[in-house]
Backbone as a ProteinNet text record, in pm:
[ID]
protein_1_A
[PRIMARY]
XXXXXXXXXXXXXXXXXXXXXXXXXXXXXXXXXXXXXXXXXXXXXXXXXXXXXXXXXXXXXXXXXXXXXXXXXXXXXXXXXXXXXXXXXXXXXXXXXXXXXXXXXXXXXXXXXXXXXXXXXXXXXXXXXXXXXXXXXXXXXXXXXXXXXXXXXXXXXXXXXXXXXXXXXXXXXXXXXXXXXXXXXXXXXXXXXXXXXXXXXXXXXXXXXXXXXXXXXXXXXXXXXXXXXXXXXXXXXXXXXXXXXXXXXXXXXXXXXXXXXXXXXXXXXX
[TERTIARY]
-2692.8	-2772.1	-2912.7	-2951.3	-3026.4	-3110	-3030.7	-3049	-3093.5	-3011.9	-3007.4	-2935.3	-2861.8	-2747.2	-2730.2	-2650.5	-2636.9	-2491.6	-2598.1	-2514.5	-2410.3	-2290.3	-2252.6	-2197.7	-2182.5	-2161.5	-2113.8	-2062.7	-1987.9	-2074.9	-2211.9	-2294.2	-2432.9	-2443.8	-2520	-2702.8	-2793	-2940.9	-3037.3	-3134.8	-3210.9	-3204.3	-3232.4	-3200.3	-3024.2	-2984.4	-2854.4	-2773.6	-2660.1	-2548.1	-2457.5	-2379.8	-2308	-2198.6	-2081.3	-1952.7	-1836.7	-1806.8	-1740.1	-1572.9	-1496.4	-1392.9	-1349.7	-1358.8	-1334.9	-1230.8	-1119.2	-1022.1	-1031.5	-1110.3	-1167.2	-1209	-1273.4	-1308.8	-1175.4	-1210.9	-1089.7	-977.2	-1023.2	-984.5	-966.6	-830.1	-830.9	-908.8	-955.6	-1066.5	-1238.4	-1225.1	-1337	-1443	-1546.8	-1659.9	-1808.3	-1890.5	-1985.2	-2099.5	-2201.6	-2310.5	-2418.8	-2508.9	-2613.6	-2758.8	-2850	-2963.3	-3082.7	-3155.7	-3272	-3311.8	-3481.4	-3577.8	-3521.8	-3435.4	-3394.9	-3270.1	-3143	-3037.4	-2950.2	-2825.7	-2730	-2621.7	-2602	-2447.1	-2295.9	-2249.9	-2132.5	-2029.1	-1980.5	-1834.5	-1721.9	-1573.8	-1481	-1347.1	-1286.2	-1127.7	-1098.5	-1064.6	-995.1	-1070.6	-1022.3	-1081.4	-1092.7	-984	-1035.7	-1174.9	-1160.5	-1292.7	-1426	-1453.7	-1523.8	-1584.7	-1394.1	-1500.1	-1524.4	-1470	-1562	-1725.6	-1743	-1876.4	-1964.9	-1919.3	-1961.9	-1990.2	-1918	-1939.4	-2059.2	-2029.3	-2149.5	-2313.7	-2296.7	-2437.9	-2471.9	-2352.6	-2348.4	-2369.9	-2338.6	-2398.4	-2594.4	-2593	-2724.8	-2852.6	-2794.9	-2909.2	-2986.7	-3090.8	-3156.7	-3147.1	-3192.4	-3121.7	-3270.7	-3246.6	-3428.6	-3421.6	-3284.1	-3242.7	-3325.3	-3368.3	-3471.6	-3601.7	-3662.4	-3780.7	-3856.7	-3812.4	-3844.8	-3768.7	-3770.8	-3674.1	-3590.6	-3491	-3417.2	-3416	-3426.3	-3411.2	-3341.2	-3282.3	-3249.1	-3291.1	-3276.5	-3315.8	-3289.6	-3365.8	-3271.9	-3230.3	-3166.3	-3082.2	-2910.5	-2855.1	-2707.3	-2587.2	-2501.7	-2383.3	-2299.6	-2195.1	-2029.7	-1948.1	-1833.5	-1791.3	-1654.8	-1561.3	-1396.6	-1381.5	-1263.2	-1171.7	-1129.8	-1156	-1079.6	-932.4	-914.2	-758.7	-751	-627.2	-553.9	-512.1	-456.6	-426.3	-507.4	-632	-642.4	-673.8	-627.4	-560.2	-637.6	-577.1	-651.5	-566.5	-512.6	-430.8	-477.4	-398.5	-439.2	-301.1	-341.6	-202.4	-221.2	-124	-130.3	-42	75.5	167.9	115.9	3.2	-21.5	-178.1	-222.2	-366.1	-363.8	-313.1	-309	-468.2	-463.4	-562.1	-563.4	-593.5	-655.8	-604.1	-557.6	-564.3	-706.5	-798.8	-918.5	-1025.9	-954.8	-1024	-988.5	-858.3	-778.6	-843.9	-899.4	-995.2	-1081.5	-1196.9	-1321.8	-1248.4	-1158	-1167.9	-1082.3	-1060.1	-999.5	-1129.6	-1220.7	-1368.8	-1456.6	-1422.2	-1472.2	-1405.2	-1260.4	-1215.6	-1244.6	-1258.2	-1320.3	-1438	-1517	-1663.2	-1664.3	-1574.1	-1573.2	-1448.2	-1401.9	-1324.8	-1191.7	-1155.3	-1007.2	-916.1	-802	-711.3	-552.7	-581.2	-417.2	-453.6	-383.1	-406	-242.9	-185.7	-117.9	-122.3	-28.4	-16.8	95.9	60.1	157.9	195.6	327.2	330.1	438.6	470	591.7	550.3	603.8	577.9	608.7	683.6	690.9	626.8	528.6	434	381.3	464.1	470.4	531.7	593.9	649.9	559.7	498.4	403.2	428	568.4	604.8	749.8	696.1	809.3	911.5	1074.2	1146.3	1250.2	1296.1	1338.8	1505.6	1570.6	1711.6	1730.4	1574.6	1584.9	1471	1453.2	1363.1	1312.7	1437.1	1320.1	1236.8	1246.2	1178.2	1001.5	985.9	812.2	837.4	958.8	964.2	943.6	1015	1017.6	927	956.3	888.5	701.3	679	514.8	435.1	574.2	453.1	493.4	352.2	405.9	295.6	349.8	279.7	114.9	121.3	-36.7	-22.8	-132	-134.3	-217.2	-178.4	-212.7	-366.3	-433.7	-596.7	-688.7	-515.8	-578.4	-471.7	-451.8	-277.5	-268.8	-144.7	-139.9	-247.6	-300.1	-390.5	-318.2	-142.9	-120.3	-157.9	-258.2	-320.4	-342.3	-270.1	-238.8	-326.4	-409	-501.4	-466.1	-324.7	-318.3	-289.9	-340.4	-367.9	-273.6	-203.2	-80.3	-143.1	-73.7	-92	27.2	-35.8	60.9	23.9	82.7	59.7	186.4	148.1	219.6	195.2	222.3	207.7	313.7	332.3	428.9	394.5	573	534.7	457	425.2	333.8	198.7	153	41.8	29	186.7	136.6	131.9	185.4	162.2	12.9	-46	-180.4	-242.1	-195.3	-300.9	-278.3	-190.2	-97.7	-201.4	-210.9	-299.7	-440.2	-487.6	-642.2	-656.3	-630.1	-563	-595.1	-495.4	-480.2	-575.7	-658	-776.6	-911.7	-856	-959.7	-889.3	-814.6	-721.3	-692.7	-677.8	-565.5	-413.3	-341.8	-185	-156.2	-84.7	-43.3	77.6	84.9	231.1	260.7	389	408.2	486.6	505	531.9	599.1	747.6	824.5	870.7	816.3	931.2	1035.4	1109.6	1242.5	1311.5	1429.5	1482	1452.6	1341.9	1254.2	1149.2	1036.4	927.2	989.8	1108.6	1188.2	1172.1	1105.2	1151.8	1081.9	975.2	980	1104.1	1140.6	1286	1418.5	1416.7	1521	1510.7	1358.6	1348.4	1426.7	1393.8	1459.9	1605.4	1642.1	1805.5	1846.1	1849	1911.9	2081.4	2126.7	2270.3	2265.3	2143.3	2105	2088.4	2066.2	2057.8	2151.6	2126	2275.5	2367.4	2257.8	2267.2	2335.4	2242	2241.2	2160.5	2063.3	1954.8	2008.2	1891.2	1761.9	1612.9	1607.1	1439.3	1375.3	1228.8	1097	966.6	947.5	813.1	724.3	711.1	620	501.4	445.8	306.2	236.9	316.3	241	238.6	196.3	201.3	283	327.4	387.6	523.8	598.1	739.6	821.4	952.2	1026.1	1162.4	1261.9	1396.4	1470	1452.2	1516.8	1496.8	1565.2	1588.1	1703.3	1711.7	1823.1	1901.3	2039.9	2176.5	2251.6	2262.9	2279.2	2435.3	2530.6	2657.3	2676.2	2608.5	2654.8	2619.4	2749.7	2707.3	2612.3	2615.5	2502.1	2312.2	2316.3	2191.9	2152.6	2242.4	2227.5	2194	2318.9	2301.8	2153.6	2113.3	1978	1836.5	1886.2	1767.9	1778.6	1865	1885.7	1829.8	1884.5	1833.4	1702	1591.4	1470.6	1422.1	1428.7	1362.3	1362.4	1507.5	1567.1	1391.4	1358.6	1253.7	1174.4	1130.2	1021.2	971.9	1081.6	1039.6	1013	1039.9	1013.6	904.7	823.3	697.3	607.3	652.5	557.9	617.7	615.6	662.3	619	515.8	420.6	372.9	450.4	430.9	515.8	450	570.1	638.3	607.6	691.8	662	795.9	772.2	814.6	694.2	737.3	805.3	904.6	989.7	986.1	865.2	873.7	990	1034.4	1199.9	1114.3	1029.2	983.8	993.7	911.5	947.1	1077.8	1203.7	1294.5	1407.1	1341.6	1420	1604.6	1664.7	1846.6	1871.6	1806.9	1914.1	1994.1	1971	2050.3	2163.2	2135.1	2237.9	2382	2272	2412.1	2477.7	2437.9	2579.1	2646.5	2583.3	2652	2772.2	2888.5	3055.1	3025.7	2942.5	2901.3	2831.9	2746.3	2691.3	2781
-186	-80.5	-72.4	-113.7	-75.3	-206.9	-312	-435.8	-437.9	-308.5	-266.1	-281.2	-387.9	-380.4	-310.8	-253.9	-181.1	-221.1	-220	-245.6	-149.4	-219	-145.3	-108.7	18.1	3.8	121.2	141.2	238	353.3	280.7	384.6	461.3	596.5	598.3	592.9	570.3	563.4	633.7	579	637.8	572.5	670.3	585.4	565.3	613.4	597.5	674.5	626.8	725.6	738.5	834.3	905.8	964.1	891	940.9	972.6	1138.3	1190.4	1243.1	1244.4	1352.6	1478.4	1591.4	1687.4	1782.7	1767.8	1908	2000.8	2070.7	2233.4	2231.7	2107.8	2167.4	2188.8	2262	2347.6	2273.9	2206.9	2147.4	1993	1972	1851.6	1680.1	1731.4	1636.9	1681.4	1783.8	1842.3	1747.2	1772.8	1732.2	1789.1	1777.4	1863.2	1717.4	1683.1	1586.3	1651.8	1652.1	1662.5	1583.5	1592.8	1499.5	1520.2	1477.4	1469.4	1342.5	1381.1	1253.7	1180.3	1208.6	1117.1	1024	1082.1	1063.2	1134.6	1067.6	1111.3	1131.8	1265.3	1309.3	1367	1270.7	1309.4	1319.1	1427.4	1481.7	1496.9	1464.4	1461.8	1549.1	1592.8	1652.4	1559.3	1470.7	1381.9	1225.2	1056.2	989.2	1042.7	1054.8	1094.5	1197.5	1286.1	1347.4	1232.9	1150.8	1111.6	1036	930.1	858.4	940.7	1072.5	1119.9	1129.8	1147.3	1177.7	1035.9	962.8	867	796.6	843.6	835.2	922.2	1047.8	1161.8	1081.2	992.4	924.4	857.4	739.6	618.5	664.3	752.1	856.3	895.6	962.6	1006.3	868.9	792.2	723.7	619.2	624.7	556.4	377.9	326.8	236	129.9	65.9	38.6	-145.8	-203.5	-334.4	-405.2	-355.4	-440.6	-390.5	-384	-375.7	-295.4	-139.7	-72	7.6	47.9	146.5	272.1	276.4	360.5	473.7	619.5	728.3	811.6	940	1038.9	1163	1309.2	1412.2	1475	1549.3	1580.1	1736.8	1768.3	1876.1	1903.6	1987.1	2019.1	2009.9	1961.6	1976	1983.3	2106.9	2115.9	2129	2013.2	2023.2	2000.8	2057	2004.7	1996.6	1966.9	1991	2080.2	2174.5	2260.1	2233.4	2127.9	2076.1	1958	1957.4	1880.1	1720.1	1751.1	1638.8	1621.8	1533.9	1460	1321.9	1301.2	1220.4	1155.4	1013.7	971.7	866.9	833.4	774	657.5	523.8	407.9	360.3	348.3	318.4	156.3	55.9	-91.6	-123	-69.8	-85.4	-111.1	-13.9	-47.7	-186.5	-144.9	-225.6	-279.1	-400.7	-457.3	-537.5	-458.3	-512.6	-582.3	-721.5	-765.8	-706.1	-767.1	-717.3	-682.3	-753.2	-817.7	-647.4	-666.8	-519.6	-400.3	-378.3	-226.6	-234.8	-329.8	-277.3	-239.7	-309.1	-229.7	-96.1	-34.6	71.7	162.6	136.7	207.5	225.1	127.5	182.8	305	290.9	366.2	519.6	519.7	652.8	705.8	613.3	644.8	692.4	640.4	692.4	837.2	908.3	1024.7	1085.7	1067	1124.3	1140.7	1033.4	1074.8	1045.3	1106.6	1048.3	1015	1018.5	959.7	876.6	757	668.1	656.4	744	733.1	598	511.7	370.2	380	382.2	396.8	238.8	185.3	35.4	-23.7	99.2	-5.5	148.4	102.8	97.6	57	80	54.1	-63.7	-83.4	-192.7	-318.2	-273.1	-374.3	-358.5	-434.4	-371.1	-456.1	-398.8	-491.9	-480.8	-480.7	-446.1	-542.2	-643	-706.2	-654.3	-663.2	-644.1	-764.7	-792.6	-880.8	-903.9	-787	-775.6	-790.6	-774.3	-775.7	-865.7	-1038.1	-1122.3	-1107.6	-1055	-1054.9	-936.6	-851.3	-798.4	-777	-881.1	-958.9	-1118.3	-1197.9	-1269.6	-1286.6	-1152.7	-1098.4	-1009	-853.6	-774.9	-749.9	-817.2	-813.3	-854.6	-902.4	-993	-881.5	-891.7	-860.9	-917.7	-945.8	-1064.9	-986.1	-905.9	-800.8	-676	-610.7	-481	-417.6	-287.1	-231.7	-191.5	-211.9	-193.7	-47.1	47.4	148.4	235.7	359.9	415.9	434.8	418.4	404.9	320.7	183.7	134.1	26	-28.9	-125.6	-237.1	-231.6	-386.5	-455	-544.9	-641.1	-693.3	-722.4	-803.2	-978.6	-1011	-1108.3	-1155.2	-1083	-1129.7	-1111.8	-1230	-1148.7	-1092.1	-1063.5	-923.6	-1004.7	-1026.5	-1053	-1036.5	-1028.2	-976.5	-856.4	-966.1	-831.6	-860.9	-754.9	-728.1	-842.7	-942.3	-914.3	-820.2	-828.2	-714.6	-754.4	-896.1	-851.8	-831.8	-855.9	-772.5	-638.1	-621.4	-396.9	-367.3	-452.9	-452.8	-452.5	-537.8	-561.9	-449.3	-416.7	-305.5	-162.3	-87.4	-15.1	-26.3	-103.9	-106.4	-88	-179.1	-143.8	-15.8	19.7	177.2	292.1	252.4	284.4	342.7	179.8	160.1	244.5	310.8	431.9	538.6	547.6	743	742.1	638.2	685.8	691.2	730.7	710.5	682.7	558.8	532.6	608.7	678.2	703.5	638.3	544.5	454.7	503.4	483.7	566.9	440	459.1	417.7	478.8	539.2	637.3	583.9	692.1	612.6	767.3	785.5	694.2	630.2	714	708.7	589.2	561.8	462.2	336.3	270.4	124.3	4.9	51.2	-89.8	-203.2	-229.6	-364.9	-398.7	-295.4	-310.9	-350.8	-272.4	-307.8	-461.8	-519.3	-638	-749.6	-724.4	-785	-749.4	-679.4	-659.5	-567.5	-625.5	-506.3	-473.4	-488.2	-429.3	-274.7	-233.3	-134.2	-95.5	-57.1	39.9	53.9	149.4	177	121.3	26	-87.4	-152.8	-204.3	-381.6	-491.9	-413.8	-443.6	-503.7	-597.6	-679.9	-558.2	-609.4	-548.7	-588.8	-572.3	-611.7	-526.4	-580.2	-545.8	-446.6	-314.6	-261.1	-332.6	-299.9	-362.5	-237.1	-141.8	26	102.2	179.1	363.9	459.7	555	631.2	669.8	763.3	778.7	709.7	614.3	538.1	597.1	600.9	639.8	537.4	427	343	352.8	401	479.5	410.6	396.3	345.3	414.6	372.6	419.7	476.7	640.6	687.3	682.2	648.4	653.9	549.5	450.4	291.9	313.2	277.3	335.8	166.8	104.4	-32.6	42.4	140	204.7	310.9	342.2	414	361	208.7	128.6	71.5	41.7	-29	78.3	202.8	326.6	289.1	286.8	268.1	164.4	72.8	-43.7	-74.7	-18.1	-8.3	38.6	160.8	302.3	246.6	158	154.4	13.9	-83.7	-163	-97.2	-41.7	58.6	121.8	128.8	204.5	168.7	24.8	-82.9	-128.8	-90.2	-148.7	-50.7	133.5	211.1	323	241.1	346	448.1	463.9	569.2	680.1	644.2	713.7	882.4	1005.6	1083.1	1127.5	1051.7	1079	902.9	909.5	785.2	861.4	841.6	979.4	886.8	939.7	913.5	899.1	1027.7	1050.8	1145.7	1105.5	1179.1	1267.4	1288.1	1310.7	1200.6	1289	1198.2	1045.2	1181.7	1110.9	1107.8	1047.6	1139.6	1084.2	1179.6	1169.7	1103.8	1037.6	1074.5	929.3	809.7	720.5	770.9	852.8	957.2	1007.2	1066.2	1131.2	1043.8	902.4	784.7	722.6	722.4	640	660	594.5	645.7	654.4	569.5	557.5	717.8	727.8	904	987.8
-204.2	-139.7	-198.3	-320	-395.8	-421.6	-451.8	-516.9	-645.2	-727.1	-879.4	-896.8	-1043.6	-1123.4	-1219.6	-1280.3	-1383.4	-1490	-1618.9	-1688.7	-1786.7	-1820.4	-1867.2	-2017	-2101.6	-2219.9	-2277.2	-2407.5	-2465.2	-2529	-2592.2	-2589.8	-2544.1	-2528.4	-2405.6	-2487.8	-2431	-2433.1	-2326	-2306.4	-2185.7	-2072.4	-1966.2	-1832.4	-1830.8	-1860.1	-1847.7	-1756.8	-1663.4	-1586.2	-1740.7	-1785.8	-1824.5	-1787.6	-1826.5	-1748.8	-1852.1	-1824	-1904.7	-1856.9	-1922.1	-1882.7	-1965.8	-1859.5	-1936.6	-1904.1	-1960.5	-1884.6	-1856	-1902.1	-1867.2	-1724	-1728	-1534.8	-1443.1	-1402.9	-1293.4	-1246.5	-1114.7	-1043.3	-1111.1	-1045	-1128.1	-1066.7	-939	-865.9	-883.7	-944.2	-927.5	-1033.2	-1074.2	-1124.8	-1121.9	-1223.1	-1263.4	-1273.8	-1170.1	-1136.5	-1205.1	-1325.3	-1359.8	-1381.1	-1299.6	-1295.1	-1370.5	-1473.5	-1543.4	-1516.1	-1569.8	-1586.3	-1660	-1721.9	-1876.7	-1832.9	-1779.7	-1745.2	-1628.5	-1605	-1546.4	-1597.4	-1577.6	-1662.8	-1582.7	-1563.7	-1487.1	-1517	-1527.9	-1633.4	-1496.9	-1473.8	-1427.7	-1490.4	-1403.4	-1492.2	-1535.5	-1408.1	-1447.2	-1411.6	-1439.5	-1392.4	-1208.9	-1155.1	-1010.7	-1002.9	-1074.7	-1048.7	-1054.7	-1174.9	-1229.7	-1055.8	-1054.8	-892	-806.8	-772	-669.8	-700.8	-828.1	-848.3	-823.9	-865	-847.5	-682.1	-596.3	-461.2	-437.7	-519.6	-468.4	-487.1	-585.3	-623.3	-569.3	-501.7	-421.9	-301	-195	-110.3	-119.8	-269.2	-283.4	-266.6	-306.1	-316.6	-194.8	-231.4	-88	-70.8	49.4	63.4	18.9	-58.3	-114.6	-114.6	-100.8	-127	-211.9	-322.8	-448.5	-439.6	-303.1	-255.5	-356.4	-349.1	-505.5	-553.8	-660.4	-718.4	-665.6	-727	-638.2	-755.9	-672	-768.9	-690.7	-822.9	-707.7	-799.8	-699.7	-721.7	-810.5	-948.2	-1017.4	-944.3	-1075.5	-991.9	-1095.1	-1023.5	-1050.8	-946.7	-978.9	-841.8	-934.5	-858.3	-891.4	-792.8	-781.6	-681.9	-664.4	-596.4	-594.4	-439.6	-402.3	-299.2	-238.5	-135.5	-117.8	-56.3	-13.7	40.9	-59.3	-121.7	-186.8	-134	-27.2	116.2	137.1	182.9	274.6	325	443.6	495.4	589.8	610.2	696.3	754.6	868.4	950.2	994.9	1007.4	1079.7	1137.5	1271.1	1327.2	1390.8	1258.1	1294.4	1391.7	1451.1	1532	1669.4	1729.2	1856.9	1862.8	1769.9	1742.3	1591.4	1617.1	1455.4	1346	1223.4	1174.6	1059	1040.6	934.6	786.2	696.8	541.7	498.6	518.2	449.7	545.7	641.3	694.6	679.1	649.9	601.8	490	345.8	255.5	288	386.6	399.1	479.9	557.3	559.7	494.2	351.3	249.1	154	145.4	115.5	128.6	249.6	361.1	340.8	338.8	299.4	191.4	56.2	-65.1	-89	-7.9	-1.9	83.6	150.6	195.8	128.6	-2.2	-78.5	-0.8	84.2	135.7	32.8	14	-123.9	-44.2	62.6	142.8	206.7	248.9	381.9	435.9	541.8	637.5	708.5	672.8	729.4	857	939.6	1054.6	1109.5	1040.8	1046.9	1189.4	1197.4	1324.8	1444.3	1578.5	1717.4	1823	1957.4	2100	2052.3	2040.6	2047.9	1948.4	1849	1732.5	1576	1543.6	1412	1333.2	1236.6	1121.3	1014.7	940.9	806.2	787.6	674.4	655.9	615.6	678.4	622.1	566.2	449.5	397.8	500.8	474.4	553.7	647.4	796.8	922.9	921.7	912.1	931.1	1091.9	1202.7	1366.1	1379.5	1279.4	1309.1	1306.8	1170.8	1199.9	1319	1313.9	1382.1	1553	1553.6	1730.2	1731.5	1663.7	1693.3	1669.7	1605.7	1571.1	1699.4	1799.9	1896.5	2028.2	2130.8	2214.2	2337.9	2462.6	2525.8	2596.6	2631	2616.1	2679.7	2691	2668.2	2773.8	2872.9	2981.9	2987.5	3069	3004.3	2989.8	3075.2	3062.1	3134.8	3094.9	3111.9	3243.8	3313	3420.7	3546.9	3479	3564.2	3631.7	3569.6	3648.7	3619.7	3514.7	3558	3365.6	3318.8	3202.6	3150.8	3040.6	2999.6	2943.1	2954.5	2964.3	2826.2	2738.6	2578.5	2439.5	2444	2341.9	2217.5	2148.1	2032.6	1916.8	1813.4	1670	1592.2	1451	1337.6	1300.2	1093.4	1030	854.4	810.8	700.7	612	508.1	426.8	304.3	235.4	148.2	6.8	-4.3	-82.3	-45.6	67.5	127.4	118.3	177.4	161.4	9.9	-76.2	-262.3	-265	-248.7	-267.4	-186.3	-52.7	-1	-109.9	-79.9	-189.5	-314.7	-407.1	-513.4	-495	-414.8	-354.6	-334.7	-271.3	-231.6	-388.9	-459.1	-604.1	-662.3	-678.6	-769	-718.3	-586.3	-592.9	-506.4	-614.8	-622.7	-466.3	-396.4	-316.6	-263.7	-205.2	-219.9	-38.1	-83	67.4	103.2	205.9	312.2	378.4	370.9	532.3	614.7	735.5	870.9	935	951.6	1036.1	1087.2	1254.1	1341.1	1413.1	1367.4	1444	1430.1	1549.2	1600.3	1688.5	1752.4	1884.8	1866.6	1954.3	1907.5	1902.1	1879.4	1836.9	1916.9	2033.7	2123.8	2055.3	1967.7	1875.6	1836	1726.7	1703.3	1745.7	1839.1	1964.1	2013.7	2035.1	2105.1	1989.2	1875.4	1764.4	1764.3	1735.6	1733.6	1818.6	1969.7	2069.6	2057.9	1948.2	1914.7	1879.8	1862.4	1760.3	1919.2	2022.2	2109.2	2213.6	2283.5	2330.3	2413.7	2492	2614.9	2609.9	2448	2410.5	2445.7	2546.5	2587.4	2760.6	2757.7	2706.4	2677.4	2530.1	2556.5	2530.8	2543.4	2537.3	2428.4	2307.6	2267.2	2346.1	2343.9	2452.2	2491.6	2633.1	2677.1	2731.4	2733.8	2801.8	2666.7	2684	2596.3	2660.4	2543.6	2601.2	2549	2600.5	2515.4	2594.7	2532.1	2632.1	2576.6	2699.5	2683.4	2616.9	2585.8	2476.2	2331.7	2283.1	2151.5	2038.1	1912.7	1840.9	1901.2	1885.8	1909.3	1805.6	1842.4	1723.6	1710.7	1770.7	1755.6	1734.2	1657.6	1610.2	1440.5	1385.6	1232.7	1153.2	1269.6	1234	1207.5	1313.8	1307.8	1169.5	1145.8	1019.6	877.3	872.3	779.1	816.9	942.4	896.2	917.8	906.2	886.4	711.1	650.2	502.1	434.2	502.9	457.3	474.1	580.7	560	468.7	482	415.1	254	210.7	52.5	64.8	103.5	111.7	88.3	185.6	184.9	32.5	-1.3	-155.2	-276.7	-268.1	-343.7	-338.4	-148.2	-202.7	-208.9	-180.2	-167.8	-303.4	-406.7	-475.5	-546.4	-537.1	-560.8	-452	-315	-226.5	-230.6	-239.8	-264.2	-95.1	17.2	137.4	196.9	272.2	386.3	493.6	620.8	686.7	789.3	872.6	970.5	1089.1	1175.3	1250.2	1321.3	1367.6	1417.8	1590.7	1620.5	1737.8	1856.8	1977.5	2054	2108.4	2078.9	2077.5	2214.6	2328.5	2464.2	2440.3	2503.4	2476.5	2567.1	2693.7	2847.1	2774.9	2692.1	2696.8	2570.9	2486.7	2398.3	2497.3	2594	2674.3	2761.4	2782.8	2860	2804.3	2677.8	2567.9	2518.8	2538.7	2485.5	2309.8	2269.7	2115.5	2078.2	2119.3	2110.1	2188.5
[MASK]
++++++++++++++++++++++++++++++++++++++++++++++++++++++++++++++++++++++++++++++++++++++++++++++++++++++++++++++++++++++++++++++++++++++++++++++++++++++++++++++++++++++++++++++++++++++++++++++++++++++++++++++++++++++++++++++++++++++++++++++++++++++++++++++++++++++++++++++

């Protein structure tokens, strides 16, 4: 931004940023930004405070790319969080993205102090999360042959759709993540949302199928089968994955909405 490097060291001089931690400040994100001719002094509760402050600077400063020096105002700031949560959602299931791009936009949340990233990984429309126990489900379900160009228009773009995470990818995202105070949630809804799933192992619904990878939006009446105790064992057997690679996550949310019954109520199994 600047085309200034800065170096770094244990003890401080002139011209120097200054980065402290101090427990007394309140909040435990909070932080106290102080600016002089001389220096910058930025005290944190905690290291999380510290990088927010440090965004607050990376924010402040102008965009000068070498050309000339970059300064900023002096002055005072104190500042925390008033919400604890927040969050910020990316849903790879219907529109899949890139590893190399979920960092730049985990950057991106960092630089506006988000401290959650809601990973919404499976979908009608694609499952993107390896599971070791259910291999079709990146095999089959990640793909789906293309996608409606606009709801209720009738009309296909022709363009298949693939991709998926393995898990040591969501390891590596998960840490990236980390390394600037944020905490991933991953989001597998079910029972509802499955037809990736389903297209992979249509034993799991109530039919038996045939199904298909979604190509529309929308809520669909093909749903796991909840009177097959196969569906339960493999709600388990996900979720138990899941936690192995999100283990720092304190929820993996479920979903459990958008779950229509009418194939519940024909089913001799339900």
């Amino acid at each position: 931004m600047t085309g200034t490097e800065v170096k770094t060291g244990t003890k401080a001089g002139k011209n120097c940023i200054i980065l402290k931690v101090d427990p007394s400040i309140t909040h435990k994100e909070g932080y106290k930004l102080n600016i002089t001719a001389d220096a910058i002094t930025l005290t944190g509760a905690t290291e999380a405070g510290v990088f927010y402050g440090c965004q607050t600077i990376h924010k402040a400063l102008p965009i000068t790319e070498g050309k000339s020096l970059a300064s900023l105002p002096a002055g005072e700031v104190e500042d925390f969080p008033l919400y604890n949560y927040r969050g910020f959602m990316i849903d790879v299931g219907r529109h899949f993205f890139p590893k190399e791009y979920l960092k730049k936009l985990i950057d991106v949340m960092a630089l506006h102090n988000i401290n959650y990233f809601h990973w919404h990984l499976t979908e009608d429309q694609g499952w993107r999360i390896e599971i070791k126990k259910y291999p079709k489900l990146t095999e089959v379900g990640s793909y789906r042959k293309e996608t409606i160009t606009a709801p209720g228009s009738g009309k296909f773009d022709g363009t298949p759709v693939s991709g998926y995470y393995t898990q040591e990818d969501a390891k590596e995202i998960v840490a990236y993540a980390a390394e600037r105070f944020i905490t991933v949630i991953p989001e597998i809804d079910m029972p509802g949302h499955m037809l990736a799933a389903l297209a992979s192992y249509p034993e799991l619904g109530c039919t038996g199928g045939p199904y298909e990878t979604a190509t529309k939006f929308g809520v669909f009446k093909e749903v796991l089968c909840r009177g097959n105790p196969q569906t339960l064992q493999f709600a388990k057997d996900v979720v138990n994955e899941l936690m192995d690679i999100f283990p720092n996550a304190p929820y993996i949310h479920i979903g459990g909405d958008e779950c229509p019954k009418a194939e519940w109520k024909k089913c001799p199994k339900c």
